[in-house]
LONU-870669 format. One record per residue (C-alpha): residue in one letter; x, y, z. Coordinates in steps of 0.1 Angstrom, whole numbers, plus 5000, padded with zeros to 4 digits. Layout:
<rs>
aXYZ ...
</rs>
This chain:
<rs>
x517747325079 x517347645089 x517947645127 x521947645114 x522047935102 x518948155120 x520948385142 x522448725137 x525748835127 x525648965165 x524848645181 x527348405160 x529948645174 x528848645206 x528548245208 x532148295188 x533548505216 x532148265241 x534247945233 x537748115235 x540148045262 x540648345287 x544348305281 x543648365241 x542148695255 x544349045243 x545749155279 x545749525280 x547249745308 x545249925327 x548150165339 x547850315302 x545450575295 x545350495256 x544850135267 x541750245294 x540350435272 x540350125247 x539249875271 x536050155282 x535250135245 x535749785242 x533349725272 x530949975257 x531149785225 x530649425243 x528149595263 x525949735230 x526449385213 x524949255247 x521949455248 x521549345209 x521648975211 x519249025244 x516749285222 x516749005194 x517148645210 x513448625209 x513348715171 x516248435167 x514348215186 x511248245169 x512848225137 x514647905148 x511347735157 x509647815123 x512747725100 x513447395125 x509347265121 x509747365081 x513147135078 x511446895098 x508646905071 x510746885041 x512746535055 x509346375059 x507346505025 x510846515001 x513046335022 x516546365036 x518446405003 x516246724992 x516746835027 x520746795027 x520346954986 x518547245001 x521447325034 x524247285007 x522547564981 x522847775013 x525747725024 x527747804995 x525048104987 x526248265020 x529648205009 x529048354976 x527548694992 x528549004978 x531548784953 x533148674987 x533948324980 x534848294940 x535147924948 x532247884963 x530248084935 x531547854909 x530447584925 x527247664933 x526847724893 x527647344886 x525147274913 x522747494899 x522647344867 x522746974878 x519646994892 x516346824878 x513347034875 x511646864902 x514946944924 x514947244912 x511147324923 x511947174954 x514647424967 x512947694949 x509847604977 x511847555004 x513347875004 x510348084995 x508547935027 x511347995050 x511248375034 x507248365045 x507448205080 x510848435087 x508248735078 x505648565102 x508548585129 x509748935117 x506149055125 x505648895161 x508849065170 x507849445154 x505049375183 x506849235210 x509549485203 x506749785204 x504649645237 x508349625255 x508949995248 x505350095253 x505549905287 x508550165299 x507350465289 x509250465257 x507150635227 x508150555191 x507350755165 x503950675143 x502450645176 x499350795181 x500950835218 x504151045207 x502051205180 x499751345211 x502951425233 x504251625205 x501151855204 x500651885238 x504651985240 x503852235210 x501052385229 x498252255209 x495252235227 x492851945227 x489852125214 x492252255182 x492751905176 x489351785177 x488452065150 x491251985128 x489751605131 x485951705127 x487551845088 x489951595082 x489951295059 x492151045059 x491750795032 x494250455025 x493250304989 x493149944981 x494049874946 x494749564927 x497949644905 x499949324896 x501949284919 x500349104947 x501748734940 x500348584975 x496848344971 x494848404999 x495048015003 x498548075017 x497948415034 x495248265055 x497347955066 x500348225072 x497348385096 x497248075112 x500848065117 x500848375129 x498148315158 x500047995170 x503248175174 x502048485190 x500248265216 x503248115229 x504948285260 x507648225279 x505048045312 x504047755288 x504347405307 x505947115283 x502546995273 x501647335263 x504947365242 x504247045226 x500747095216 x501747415202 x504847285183 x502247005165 x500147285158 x502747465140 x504047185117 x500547135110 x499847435094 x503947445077 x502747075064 x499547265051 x501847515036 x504347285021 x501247085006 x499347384990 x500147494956 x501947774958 x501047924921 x497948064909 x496547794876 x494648084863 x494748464860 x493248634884 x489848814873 x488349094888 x486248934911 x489248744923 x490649124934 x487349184948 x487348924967 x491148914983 x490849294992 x487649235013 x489448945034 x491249265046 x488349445057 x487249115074 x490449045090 x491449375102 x490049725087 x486349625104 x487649565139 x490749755147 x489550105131 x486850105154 x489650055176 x491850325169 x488850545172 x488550475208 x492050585216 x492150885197 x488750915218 x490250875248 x493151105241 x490651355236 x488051345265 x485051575265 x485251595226 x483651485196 x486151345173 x484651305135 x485151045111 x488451145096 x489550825090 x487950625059 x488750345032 x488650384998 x488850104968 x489950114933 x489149774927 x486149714904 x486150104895 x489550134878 x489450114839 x492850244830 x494149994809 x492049704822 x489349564796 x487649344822 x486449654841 x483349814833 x479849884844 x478849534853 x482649484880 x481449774895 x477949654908 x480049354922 x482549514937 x479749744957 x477749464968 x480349224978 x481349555001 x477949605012 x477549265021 x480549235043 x479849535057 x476249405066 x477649065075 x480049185098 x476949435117 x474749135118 x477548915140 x478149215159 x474149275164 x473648925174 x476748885202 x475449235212 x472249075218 x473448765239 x475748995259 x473149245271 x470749035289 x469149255315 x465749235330 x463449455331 x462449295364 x466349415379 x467149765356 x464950015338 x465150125302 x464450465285 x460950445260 x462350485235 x464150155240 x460950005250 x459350095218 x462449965202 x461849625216 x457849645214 x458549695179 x460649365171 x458049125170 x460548875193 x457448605200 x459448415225 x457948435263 x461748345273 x462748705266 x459548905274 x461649105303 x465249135283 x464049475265 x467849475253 x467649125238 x464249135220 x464949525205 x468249375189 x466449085176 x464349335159 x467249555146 x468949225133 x465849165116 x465749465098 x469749435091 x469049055078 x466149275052 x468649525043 x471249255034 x468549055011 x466949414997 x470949554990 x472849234982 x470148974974 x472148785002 x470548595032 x471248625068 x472748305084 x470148305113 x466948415120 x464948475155 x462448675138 x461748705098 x463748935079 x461249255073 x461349655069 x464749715059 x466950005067 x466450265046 x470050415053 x473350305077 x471650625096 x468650535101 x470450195113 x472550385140 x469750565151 x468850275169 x471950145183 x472250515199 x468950415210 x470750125229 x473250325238 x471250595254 x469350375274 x472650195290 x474250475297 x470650625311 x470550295336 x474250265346 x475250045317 x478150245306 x480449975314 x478849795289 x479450015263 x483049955251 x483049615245 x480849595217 x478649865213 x480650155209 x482949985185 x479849895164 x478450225165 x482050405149 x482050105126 x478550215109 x480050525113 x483050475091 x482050165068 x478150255064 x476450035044 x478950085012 x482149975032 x484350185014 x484250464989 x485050324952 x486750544923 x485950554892 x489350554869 x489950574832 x492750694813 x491551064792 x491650924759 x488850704768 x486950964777 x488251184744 x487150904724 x483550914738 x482351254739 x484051264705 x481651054694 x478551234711 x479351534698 x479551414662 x475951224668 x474851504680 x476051714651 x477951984673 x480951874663 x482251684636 x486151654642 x486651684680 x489751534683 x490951754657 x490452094677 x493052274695 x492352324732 x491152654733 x488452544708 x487452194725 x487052414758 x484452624740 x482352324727 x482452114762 x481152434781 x478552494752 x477552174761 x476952194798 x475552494794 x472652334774 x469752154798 x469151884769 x471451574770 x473551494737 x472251144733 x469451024714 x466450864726 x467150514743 x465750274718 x468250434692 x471450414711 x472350084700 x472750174664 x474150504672 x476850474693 x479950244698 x480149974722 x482950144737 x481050474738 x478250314752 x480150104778 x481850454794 x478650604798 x477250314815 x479750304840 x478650634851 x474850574847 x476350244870 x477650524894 x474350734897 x472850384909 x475250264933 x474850614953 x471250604948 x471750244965 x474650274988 x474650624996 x476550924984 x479750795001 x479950474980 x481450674947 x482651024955 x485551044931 x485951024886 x489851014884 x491251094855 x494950944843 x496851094823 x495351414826 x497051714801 x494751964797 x491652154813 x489351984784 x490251664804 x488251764830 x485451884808 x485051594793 x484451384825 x481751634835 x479951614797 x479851244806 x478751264841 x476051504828 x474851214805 x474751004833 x472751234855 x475751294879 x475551664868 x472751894878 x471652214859 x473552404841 x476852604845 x475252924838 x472652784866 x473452694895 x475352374884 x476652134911 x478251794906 x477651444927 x481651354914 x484651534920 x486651504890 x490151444898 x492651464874 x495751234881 x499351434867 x501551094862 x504451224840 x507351484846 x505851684821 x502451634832 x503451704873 x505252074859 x501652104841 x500052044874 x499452404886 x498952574853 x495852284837 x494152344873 x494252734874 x493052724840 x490052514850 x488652704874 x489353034852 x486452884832 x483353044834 x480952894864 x483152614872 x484852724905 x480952834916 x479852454907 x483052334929 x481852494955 x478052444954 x479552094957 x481151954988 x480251585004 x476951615030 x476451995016 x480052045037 x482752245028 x484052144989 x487651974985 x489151924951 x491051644948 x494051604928 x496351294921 x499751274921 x501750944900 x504750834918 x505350544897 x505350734857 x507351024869 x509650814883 x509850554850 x510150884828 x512751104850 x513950884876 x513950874914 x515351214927 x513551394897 x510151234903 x510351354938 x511351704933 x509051764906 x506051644931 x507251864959 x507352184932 x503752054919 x502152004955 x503852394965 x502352524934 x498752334938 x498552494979 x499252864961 x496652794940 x493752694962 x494852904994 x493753164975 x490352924961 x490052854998 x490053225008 x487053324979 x485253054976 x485552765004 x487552524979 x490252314999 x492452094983 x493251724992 x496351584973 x496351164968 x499751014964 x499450714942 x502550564959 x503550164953 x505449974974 x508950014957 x510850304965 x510650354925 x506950394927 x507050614956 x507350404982 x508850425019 x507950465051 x504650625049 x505550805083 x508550975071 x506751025035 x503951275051 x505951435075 x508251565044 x505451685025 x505652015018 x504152325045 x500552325035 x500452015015 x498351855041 x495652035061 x493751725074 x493751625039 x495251295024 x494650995004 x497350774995 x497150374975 x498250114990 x499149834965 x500749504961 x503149294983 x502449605007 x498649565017 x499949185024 x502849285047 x501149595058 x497349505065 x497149105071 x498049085103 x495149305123 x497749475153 x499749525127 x497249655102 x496349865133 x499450015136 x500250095100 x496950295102 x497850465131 x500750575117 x498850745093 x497150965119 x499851055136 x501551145105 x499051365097 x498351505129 x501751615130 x502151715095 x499451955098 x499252095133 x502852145136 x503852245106 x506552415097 x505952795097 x508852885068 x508752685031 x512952575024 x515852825022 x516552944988 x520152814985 x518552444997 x515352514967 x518152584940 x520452314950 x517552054951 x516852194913 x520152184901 x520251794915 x517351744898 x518051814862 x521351634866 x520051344878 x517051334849 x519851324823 x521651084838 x518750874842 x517050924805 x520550894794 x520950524805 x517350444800 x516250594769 x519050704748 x521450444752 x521650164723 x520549834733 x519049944768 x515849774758 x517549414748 x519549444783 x516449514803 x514149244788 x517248984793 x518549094824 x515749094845 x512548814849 x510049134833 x508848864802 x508448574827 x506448874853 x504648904823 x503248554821 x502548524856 x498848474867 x499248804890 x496749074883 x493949134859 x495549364840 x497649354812 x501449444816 x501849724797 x499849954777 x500949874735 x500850174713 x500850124672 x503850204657 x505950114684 x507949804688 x506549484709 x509549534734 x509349924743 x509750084774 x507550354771 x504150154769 x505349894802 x503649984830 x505450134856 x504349834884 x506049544863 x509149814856 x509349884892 x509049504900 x511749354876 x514249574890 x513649464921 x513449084915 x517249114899 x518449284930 x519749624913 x516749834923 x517450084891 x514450304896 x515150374934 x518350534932 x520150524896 x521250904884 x521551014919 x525250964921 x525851174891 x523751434900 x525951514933 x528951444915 x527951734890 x526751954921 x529951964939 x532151994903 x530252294898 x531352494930 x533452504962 x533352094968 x533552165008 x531052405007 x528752234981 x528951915005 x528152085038 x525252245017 x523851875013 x524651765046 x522852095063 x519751985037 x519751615050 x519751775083 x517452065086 x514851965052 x512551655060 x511951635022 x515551565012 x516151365046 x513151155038 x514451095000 x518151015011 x516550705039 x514650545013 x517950554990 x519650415017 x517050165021 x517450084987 x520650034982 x520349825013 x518649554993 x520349574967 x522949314956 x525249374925 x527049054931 x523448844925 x522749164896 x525549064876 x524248674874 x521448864853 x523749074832 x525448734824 x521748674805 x522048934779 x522948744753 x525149034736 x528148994759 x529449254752 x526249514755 x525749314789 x528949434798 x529149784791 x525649864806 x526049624836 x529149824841 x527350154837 x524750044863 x527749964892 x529850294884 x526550484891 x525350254921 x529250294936 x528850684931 x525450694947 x526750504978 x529650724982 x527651004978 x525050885004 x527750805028 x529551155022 x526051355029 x524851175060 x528551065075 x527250725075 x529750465059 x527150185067 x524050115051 x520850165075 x522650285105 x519550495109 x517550205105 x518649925128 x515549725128 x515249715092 x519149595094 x518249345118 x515749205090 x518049255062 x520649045079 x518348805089 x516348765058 x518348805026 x521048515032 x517548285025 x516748494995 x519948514978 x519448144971 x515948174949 x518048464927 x520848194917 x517747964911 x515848204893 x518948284869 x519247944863 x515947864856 x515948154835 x518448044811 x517247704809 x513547864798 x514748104774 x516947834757 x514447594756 x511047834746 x507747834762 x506347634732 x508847284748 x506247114771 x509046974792 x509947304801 x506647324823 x508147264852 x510947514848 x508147794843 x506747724875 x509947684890 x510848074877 x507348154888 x507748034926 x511048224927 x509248524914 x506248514944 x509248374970 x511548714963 x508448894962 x507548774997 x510748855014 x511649204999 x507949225009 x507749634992 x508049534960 x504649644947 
</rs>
């Protein structure tokens, strides 16, 4: 199946070249300079397609293998007629690409929709395996690809390595590093938004996949190829034979649970890891724990009914135990590696009292001091886990007793261990194991990761409303203007008494859904009681528009105990509110709600009475990628978070300078470029001078954590390049903020390219009707993906509107249709109006010199480049074609391609690049390789489309074209792989 067609463009010409005739050759003579100078170019040409083909062969190969063993697969379960089915689809899909072949296009519509829905299914599987097992090979390459250039000297960027080099070059000394690293935090967020489509069914056989292929090398005898290749269809037989589809929505738990096979797979091992070598690029210093996870899942509210107090206990003690789990296997292989006598080395006493202390009864290990002292510190880790989780431990030498009181108390003794080794020439012994395990407790605790709290601001609105009216303070809260709301709420936490009633009265007096917010925080209070401080740091507030917002999370965290004393009093708070600026309106907001926050009596002292560990305090603020972008577009949402993240540093600089306040910005960024996305390399290094101080939290979400965090070296890397990102961003920064004339341009792009993009969106007729027809969004809708619902219905307003769909399911229509319209649509205009409003040359080398000399607008213009990359109007219009108003399809589909034509030409005119991703040659490389496989799941997934819709959900012989939309959905999903 696939083997025909695995190569690159590169290598078919090469093989091409290869089979013509010398005498077919052009002759050129070499007496003319025009022709030397042709043939030098020519070789240089040959020579570069050369070192291509030899660069990816292994890729090709690789890729060959998997798609041979899946075609392999499909003849024995389906047969040789669904195999032959499936290579025709493809063949006349590569045909088709980009309206090439008319012919070919029409036929593959009679094809199309000849096929049963059983055939149908079949294809739809077929390709969306190859687009997995082609990732699988994609991945193994990224690594090989990396080791080669590490293995000459050669240091990429995102490397902790170059990172390092960079500094050193800059004159930044060591010991300034391991400051900026003792204040820093850097914080990657887990969420569950719906758009993760994998089970972890298939992910974990993909890991097996994965593991087989990265073992073979290029020394393997026949036997050993052999062996491996059965291995391999073994696990793409697995594949074929698992269901593909989700039968049931996911619940929260189900979250839970996928995000902590991360933690098991990767986050546990390799950050300890990536510890060591920043450790050892930093000898003689103390580096700190900059580098910690953070989790939304089981804390996040916003719009998700099936989140409340009880999701959060779960989520923290599924953490905890896999945290404790993980310490007890490392405790235990610590324990069978360090078997030294006493009889051969000598131990410090407080090792010996460690051991004395275990209880270990067996006379087989009276002279190991090493072995019977970690029996006794598993011991206590196996009480911890039972005392924490209500979990047992899977073995026991002695009886679980005395458990740990804290993860430092736990540590405590492994630097026992550790003291004593390195006390009796056991230092050598220290990296394998121990040392990992000690940063591990270090970073993960006993809480694994740090959980926010989220919920949208009318929740919380609704619920001190309705204290306050109990209470008799207030009567009509909701109806007071914002001055007036701010004087009630800091009445209130200026009064020692809580506004409830007694307990036994609450019942009748309150809401559930009053009473079920505040026992989410009174949830909170416990957990850190429990877990630590570290377990909940964070109360983020969506869709935050005012100062009161903030007010109100601190009347309810006072209710909850979360809040100490009084304003007037010495007040400190266990929670940093955050308040999360989503909109356009909201982000321009930013600067002005915050200033007016801490302008409130006794707040700013509170702040800073209230930093993590009684450190320095750090307000955190959160910045929505994915809203801004659904309400302005892509260049708008960008600039207006640059302007808000300038205006946020003015702000707490001078915080900073008074009072010890720092700021630490978190970017809720998705996988799309619509939602924020990118290369998160490129996306730190443009962030404003200032932005990032050691500072940063960012989500990760969707097909991203997947692609991203799945594979540990990998995951390894992506986390790295987080580091270094920030390293660099914030030790050498740039000294000046943009030139004016670059500032007013950026602004001028800005509002031009908002109206174009509300104008198409919101304000042209029938927008609505062409979205919800021409892309899958009502069959996303139905798909078991997430827990929460799709959008976020407001009374009044029709069932089909725009406005209340979340941006996640916008983002990921767009992209499942090929057009990409949040990544790039109003660009085009915008530098169309730009130049038509000056000197055209001089308005263009403007934009040039900004793409140049500005990492902001550099960084902007690669992911539209990468966006436009993936995009495909030739497969787009096959979804226009489903509008059933012809003619609206028409006129807006036409719309669309006469902005995305503009945008290219405007890309290519700024950068000098005619080609998409010159920049970018290994994405390239995966385009080409990847999207002639994908192209065939759109034509199925139009098809299928048009058959549902004409049939109606309610026909039950249309079951099998659902799932057949629904497989095409999680197959495109997997091979775009940031569409989240």
């Amino acid at each position: 199946m696939l083997a025909v067609h695995a190569g690159s463009q590169t290598a078919r010409r090469s093989r091409h070249a290869a089979t013509v005739p010398y005498r077919e050759q052009p002759r050129v003579d070499p007496s003319s300079p025009m022709n030397a100078a042709s043939s030098r170019r020519s070789l240089r040409s040959d020579a570069a397609a050369r070192a291509a083909l030899d660069k990816n062969q292994p890729l090709i190969d690789d890729t060959r293998l998997l798609g041979r063993i899946l075609g392999d697969v499909i003849r024995e379960q389906e047969g040789d007629a669904a195999y032959e089915l499936v290579e025709r689809i493809r063949q006349l899909a590569v045909r088709d690409r980009g309206r090439a072949d008319a012919a070919a296009g029409r036929e593959l519509d009679r094809l199309l929709k000849r096929l049963s829905g059983d055939e149908t299914v079949r294809v739809i599987r077929a390709f969306s395996y190859f687009s997995h097992l082609a990732n699988i090979a994609e991945d193994r390459h990224r690594l090989r690809r990396r080791a080669f250039h590490e293995q000459h000297g050669r240091l990429q960027d995102g490397s902790l390595a170059k990172a390092f080099a960079r500094l050193a070059s800059a004159g930044v000394e060591p010991a300034t590093i391991a400051d900026m690293l003792q204040r820093a935090w850097i914080s990657p967020v887990l969420t569950a938004h719906p758009t993760e489509v994998q089970r972890k069914s298939i992910l974990d056989a993909e890991w097996s996949i994965a593991r087989l292929l990265g073992a073979r090398h290029e020394r393997m005898t026949p036997k050993e190829i052999a062996d491996s290749d059965a291995l391999l269809r073994a696990r793409v037989t697995q594949l074929w034979q698992t269901r593909m589809l989700r039968t049931a929505k996911l619940t929260v738990d189900d979250e839970i649970e996928n995000a902590l096979g991360y933690y098991r797979s990767t986050f546990l091992t390799q950050i300890p890891l990536l510890y060591r070598d920043v450790e050892a690029a930093l000898p003689g210093h103390a580096v700190g724990d900059f580098l910690r996870m953070g989790n939304w899942i089981g804390g996040d509210r916003d719009g998700n009914p099936f989140v409340g107090a009880a999701t959060l206990e779960r989520a923290l003690e599924r953490q905890s135990e896999t945290a404790l789990r993980h310490y007890l296997t490392q405790v235990h292989e610590l324990g069978a590696e360090l078997s030294m006598s006493a009889a051969l080395v000598g131990v410090t006493p407080e090792l010996a009292a460690l051991a004395e202390r275990s209880r270990d009864p067996s006379t087989h290990r009276a002279d190991e001091p090493y072995r019977r002292a970690l029996i006794g510190v598993y011991a206590r880790l196996a009480a911890t886990l039972q005392a924490l989780t209500g979990a047992e431990a899977l073995r026991h030498a002695v009886a679980p007793d005395d458990p740990y009181r804290s993860a430092a108390e736990f540590l405590g003794d492994l630097r026992t261990v550790e003291a004593s080794l390195l006390a009796h020439h056991g230092a050598a012994l220290l990296e394998l194991r121990l040392k990992p395990l000690i940063r591990a407790v270090q970073v993960f605790g006993f809480h694994l990761a740090t959980v926010d709290l989220r919920q949208s601001s009318d929740k919380h609105e609704a619920a001190v409303a309705e204290l306050l009216k109990v209470a008799r303070i207030e009567a009509d809260y909701a109806g007071l203007d914002e001055a007036a709301r701010c004087r009630v709420l800091m009445q209130v936490l200026n009064d020692a008494r809580p506004l409830r009633v007694v307990p036994s009265a609450r019942a009748d007096a309150y809401s559930e859904a009053c009473r079920d917010e505040i026992a989410v925080f009174e949830m909170a209070a416990a957990m850190r009681e429990r877990f630590g401080p570290e377990a909940l740091r964070h109360a983020i507030i969506s869709h935050t528009e005012a100062a009161s917002d903030l007010l109100e999370v601190l009347v309810l965290l006072k209710e909850a105990g979360l809040v100490h004393r009084t304003l007037d009093a010495d007040a400190r708070t266990e929670l940093v509110v955050s308040p999360l600026f989503e909109t356009i309106g909201d982000l321009r907001e930013a600067p002005v709600i915050m200033r007016a926050f801490y302008a409130l009596p006794g707040i700013t002292e509170m702040m800073a009475r209230s930093g993590a560990g009684g450190g320095p305090a750090v307000q955190d603020v959160m910045l929505g990628y994915s809203d801004s972008n659904k309400d302005g577009g892509a260049f708008t949402s960008t600039w207006e978070l640059y302007r808000a993240e300038i205006a946020l540093v003015d702000l707490f600089d001078a915080l900073r300078a008074s009072h010890g306040i720092g700021l630490r910005l978190f970017h809720g960024r998705g996988g799309t470029v619509g939602r924020g996305g990118g290369p998160s390399y490129q996306a730190i290094r443009a962030q404003p001078p200032g932005t990032v101080n050691g500072q940063i939290r960012l989500t990760e979400q969707g097909e991203v954590i997947a692609s991203k965090y799945a594979h540990p070296q990998i995951g390894r890397r992506n986390l790295e390049t987080l580091v270094s990102a920030t390293l660099e961003a914030t030790l050498l920064e740039r000294a000046h903020a943009a030139p004016r004339r670059f500032v007013d341009a950026a602004s001028a792009l800005s509002e031009a390219s908002m109206a174009a993009y509300r104008g198409l969106v919101y304000e042209t007729p029938g927008f609505e009707d062409f979205f919800f027809s021409a892309t899958p969004i009502r069959e996303i809708a139905e798909l078991n993906i997430g827990s929460r619902p799709a959008a976020r219905p407001k009374p009044g307003r029709p069932q089909r509107s725009i406005e209340d769909l979340r941006a996640i399911p916008w983002s990921f229509s767009w992209g499942q249709c090929r057009i990409g319209l949040p990544g790039w649509y109003g660009f085009g205009s915008a530098v169309e109006a730009f130049v038509a409003a000056g000197d055209r040359t001089e308005r263009m080398t403007l934009l040039s010199r900004m793409n140049e000399r500005w990492p902001f607008f550099a960084a902007f213009l690669s992911n539209l480049d990468m966006v436009l990359a993936k995009s495909d109007l030739g497969i787009a219009a096959r979804y226009a074609a489903l509008v059933e108003d012809r003619a609206l399809g028409r006129r807006i589909f036409g719309r669309i391609e006469a902005e995305w034509q503009r945008t290219r030409d405007a890309l290519a005119a700024i950068t000098g690049a005619d080609e998409r991703l010159a920049a970018n040659p290994a994405l390239a490389r995966s385009i080409e390789h990847r999207f002639p496989y994908l192209d065939p799941l759109n034509h199925l997934q139009v098809e299928l489309m048009r058959r549902y819709r004409k049939a109606g959900p309610a026909d039950a012989a249309d079951e099998r074209v659902r799932q057949g939309i629904h497989q095409s959905i999680n197959g495109l999903a997997a091979g775009l792989r940031n569409t989240g």
